[in-house]
N, C-alpha and C positions, 0 to 999 in steps of 0.2 A: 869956406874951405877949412878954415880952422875952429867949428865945428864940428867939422865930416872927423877932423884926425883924431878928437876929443872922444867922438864916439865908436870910434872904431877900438879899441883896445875893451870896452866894458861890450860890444857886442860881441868879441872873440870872449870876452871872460863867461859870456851869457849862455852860449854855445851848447857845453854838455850838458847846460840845464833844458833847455829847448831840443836837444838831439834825446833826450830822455823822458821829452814829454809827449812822444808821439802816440804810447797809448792814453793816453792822460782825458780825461773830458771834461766840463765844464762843471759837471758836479760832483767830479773827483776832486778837483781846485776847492771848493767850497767847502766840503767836509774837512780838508787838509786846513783850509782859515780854520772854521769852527772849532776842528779840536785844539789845536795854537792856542786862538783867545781863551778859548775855554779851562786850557791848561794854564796860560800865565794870567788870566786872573785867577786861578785859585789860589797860585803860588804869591799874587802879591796881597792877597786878601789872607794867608796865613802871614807873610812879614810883617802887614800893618797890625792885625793881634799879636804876633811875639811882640813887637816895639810895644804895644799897648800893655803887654803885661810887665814888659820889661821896665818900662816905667813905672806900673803900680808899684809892684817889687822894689825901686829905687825909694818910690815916696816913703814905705813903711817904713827901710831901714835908715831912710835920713837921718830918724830923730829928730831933733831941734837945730840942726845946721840948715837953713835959709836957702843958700847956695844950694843946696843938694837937692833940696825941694822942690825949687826954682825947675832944674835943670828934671826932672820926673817929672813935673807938672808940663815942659813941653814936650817932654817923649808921650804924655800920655794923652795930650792934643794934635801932636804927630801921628799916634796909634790913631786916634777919631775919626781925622780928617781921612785918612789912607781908607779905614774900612767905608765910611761915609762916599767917598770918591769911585770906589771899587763898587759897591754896590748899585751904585749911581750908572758907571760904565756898565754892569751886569744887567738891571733894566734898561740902559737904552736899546743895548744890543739885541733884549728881549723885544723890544716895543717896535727896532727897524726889522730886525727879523718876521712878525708878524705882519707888518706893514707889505715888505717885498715876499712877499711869501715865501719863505725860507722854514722849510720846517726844523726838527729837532736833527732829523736825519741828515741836513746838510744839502738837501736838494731842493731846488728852485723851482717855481713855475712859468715858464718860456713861454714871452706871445709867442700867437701863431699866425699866420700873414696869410 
């Protein structure tokens, strides 16, 4: 029972989204994922270049202060890993997408019974 009272308040939250997905289809949903990821990885694969240049930039004007170096030299292994990471999520989501037959256009191929 106090389960049921838990989830009652997120399924009244849920509501206009469900009472507005009546025309909505299955590979309307998809396309709406696709463009998302699509969108926030691009946006995090240019943060991980800004931080990456943002630390070349820091390295050159260090000079000879260590400390400063230090601290560009992990903004610019920070930058690596991010685009490294990004690219990494960008091919998998290539590799399951082909897998599930998901093309570019966002629609699926549905057994059929």
């Amino acid at each position: 029972m106090q389960k049921l009272k838990k989830l009652i308040p997120l399924g009244a939250a849920l509501l206009p989204f469900i009472a507005s997905a009546q025309g909505t289809t299955f590979t309307t949903i998809l396309g709406t994922i696709s463009t998302l990821v699509s969108t926030l990885t691009t946006i995090a694969m240019a943060v991980a270049f800004l931080v990456f240049l943002y630390g070349v930039i820091r390295f050159i004007t260090a000079g000879g202060d260590e400390e400063k170096r230090k601290t560009a030299k992990n903004l610019i292994i920070y930058g690596l890993i991010g685009l490294f990471v990004m690219v990494a999520v960008w091919g998998l989501v290539a590799v399951l997408a082909s897998t599930f037959g998901v093309t570019t256009g966002g629609t699926t191929s549905l057994p059929t019974i």
